[in-house]
N, C-alpha and C positions, 0 to 999 in steps of 0.2 A: 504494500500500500504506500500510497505517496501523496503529497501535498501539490496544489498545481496553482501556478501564480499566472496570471497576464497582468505585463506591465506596460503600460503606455502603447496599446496595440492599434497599428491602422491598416487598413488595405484599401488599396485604389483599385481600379481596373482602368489602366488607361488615367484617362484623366477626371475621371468620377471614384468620389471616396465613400464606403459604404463602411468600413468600420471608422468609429474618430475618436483614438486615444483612449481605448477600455483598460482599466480598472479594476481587479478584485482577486481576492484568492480564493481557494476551495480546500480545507481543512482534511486531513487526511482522515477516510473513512467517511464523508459526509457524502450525503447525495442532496447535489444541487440541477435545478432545472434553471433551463433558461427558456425564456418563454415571450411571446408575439408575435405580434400580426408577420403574415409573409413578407419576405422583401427585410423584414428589420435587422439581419444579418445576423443571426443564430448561427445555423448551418453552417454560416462562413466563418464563425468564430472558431464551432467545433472543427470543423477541416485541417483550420491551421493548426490545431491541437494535435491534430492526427499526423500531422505531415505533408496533407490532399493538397494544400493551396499555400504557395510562398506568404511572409510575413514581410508587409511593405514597411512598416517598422516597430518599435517595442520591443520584445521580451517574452517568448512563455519558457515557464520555470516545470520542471517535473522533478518533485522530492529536491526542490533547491538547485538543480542543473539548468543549464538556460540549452534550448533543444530546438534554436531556432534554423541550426545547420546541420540538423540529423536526419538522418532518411528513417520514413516511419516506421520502417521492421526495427529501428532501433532504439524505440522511444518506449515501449514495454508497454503498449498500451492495446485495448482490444477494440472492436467497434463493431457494432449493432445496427444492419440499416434499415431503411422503410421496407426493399425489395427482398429481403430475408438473404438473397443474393445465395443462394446454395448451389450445390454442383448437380443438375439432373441426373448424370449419370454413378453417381456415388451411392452409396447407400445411407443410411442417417450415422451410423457408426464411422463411415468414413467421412461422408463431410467433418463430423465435430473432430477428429482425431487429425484433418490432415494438415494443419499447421505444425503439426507435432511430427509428423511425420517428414516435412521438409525441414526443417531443425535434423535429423534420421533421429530421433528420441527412442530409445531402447522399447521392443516391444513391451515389456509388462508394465514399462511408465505409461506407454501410451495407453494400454488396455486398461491401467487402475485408472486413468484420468478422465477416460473414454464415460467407464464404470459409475463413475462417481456423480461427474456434470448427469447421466442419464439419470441415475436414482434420486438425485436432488431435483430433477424439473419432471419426475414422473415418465419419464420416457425407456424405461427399462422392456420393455415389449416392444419397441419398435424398432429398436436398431437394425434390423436388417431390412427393413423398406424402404423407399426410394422415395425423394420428393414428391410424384406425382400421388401418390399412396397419404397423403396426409394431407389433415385439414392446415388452413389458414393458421390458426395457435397454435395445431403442430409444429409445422416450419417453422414459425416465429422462435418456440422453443429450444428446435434444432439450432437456431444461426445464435442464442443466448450461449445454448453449450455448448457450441465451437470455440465462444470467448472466455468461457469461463475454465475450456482444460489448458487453455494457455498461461493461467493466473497471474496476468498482469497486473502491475500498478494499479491500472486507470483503465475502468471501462465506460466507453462514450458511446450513447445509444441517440441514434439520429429518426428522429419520429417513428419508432420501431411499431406504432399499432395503429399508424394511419390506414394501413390495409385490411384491417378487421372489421367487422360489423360492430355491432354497439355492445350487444352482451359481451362478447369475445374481450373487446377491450377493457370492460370493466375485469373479466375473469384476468386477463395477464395483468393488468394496472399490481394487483393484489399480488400477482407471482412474484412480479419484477423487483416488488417493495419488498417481500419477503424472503428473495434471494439477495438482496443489500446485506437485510437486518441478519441474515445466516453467512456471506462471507464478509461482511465489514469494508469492502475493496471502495474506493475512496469512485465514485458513477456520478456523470456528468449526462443529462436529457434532455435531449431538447423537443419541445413541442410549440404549437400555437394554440393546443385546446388545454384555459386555464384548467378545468377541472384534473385532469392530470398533473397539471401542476402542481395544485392546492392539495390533492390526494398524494401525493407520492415524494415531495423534496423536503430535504430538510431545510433548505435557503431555497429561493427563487431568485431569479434575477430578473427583471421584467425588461428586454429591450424595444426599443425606437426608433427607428432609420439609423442604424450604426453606434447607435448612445446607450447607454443604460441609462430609466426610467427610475427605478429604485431596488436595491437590493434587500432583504429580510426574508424572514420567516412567512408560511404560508399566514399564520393568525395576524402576524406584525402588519401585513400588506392588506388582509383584510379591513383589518380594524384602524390603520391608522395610516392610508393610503398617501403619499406625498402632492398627488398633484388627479387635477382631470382624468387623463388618462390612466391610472395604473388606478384612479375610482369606478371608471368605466369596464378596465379589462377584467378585473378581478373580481369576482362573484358572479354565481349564475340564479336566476333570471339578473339582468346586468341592474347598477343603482339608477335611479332615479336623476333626473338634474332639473330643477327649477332654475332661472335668473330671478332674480329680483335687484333692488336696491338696503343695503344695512341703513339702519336710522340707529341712532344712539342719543337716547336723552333720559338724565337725572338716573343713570346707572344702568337703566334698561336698554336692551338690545334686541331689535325685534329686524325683520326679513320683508319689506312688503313685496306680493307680490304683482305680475299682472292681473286685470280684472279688480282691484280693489284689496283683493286679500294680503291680511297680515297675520302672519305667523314670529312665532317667539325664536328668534338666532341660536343655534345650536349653543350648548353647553361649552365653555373654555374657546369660543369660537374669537379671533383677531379682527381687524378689520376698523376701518375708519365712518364716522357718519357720511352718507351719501355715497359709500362706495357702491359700484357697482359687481354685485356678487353673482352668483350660483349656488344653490341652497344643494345639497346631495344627501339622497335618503336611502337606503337600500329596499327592498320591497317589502322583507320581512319584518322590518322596522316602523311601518305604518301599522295604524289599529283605527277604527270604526271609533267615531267619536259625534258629538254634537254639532259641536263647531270644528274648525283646522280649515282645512283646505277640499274646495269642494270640486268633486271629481265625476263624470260621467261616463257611466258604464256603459263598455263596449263588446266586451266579449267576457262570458264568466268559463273557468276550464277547471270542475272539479279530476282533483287525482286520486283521489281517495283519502292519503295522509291528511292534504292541500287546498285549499282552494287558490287558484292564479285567477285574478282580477285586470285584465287591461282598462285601464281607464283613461281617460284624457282629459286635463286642466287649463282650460284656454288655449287649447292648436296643440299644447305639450302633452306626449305617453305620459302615461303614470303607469307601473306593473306593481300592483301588489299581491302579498302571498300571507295566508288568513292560514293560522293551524284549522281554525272552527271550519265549519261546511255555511258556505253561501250559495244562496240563489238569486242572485240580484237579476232584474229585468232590463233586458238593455236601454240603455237610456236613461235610467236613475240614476240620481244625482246622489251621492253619498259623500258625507266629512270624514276627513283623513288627518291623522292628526299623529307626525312625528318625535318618535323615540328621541328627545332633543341629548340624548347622551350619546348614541351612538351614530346620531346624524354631523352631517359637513359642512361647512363653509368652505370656499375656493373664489378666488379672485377669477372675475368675468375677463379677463386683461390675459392675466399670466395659466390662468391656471393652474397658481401653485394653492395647495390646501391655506389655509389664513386660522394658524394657530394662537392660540395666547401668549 
């Protein structure tokens, strides 16, 4: 296991720059995800991790070595891809064994290591089948244990369950996280669907057109989002955004909105009289009230635990999410009235959150 640094990292292509001057380490044994929209240069980051794609400048460190002039068979790191990328004509025992095998690794290393990756990912009945012989998880499984009999430092998984259907990805989400928490090795993920993110890292790192957005914990980013965008990417159904204007007088801080409505400024919220704000609520954070903010209802979608509310407040969505069972008829006008503890204030301007 190994600790991995990127210092001061950029890559152009040409004369357009996609990464600009990244930033951060990854703690040995930790699993970090890096996460956003396409295009924010993820993939590009892990590549140069890997070896795939030159480093236009900066720094990456593996276990304290800087590895920016190593050819990536010798950076001791494994990798995971979207295409599972296995050999058709191999069988599943020899795909996962055949790294081990160009290394020539003595046969009974290879056969214990073979051994081992199958019994850990469930795959002990299948090693004599062929790619074509196995479901979607399966493979996916297969191209995990091919990285895992090489036990590298560092293993980088490059949206390995974008190819799965919905159940599927939930069921490996759960493997991938429980194959960390059983060999410790220090796993880097990159995705653009936060709920993986939020389920499975121990840090996130949320990026932006080549920038990182904010680093932390999945609860840290929840709860205590830096800016617009990482209140937007983070959580599913997404939060809420109102604008309004902040008023501040004789100590009180109140939110108006459009249409007449005034609502009370979040809890510990910054911000000057007559700023122009964005108020941000998460969906689960609204509750049915008398008065708040008055909302009409568009579509009701019980789930059974749930009820999801789209509503709409002057031209703006509202989604909210009710534990109790509703039947609202569309077109009813219902009060909404913000968890002012766990609701946001953000600057209409910057977009940066406007703390105390």
């Amino acid at each position: 296991m190994a600790s991995v640094s990127f210092r001061d990292i950029h890559k152009t292509y040409g004369k357009v720059k996609v990464i600009h001057g990244i930033d951060f380490t990854i703690a040995d044994g930790e699993f970090v995800v890096l996460v956003g929209p396409s295009g924010c240069g993820k993939s590009t980051l892990l590549r140069m991790l890997a070896g795939l794609e030159e480093i236009s400048g900066g720094e990456i460190l593996i276990d304290g070595k800087v590895v920016n002039d190593l050819e990536s068979k010798d950076r001791d790191i494994a990798m995971v891809f979207q295409s599972y990328a296995l050999y058709p004509h191999m069988t599943v025992r020899e795909n996962m064994g055949f790294s081990l095998r160009l290394r020539k690794a003595e046969r009974h290393l290879l056969d214990d290591r073979v051994g081992e990756a199958a019994r850990i990912l469930n795959l002990d009945k299948l090693l004599d089948r062929y790619p074509r012989e196995l479901s979607g998880g399966q493979r996916q499984r297969v191209a995990m244990g091919r990285a895992i009999v090489r036990e590298p430092q560092v293993f980088l998984f490059d949206e390995p369950l974008s190819n799965l259907d919905a159940k599927l990805r939930v069921g490996m989400r759960t493997e991938i996280k429980d194959l960390h928490q059983r060999l410790k090795t220090t796993s880097i993920y990159v995705t653009h669907d936060q709920i993986e993110a939020m389920t499975m890292g121990d840090k996130i790192v949320v990026m932006r057109d080549g920038y990182i957005e904010q680093t932390g914990s999945p609860l840290e980013l929840y709860d205590h989002p830096a800016n617009l965008f990482v209140a937007g990417f983070i959580g599913s159904p997404a939060m809420n955004f109102l604008p309004g204007t902040l008023r501040r007088a004789a100590g009180d801080a109140r939110v108006e909105l459009s249409g007449g409505t005034s609502i009370a400024a979040p809890m510990n919220a910054g911000g000057a009289d007559g700023q122009p704000v964005i108020v941000g609520m998460r969906p689960e954070h609204l509750a049915l009230a008398d008065s708040g903010i008055p909302s009409k209802v568009v579509v009701v979608e019980p789930t059974g635990a749930d009820t999801f509310v789209a509503c709409r407040h002057e031209g703006t969505d509202v989604a909210v999410v009710f534990r109790e069972r509703h039947d609202f008829a569309p077109g009813t006008v219902i009060h909404l009235q913000p968890d002012l503890r766990r609701a946001h204030l953000f600057d209409a301007g910057t977009g940066r959150r406007l703390a105390a």
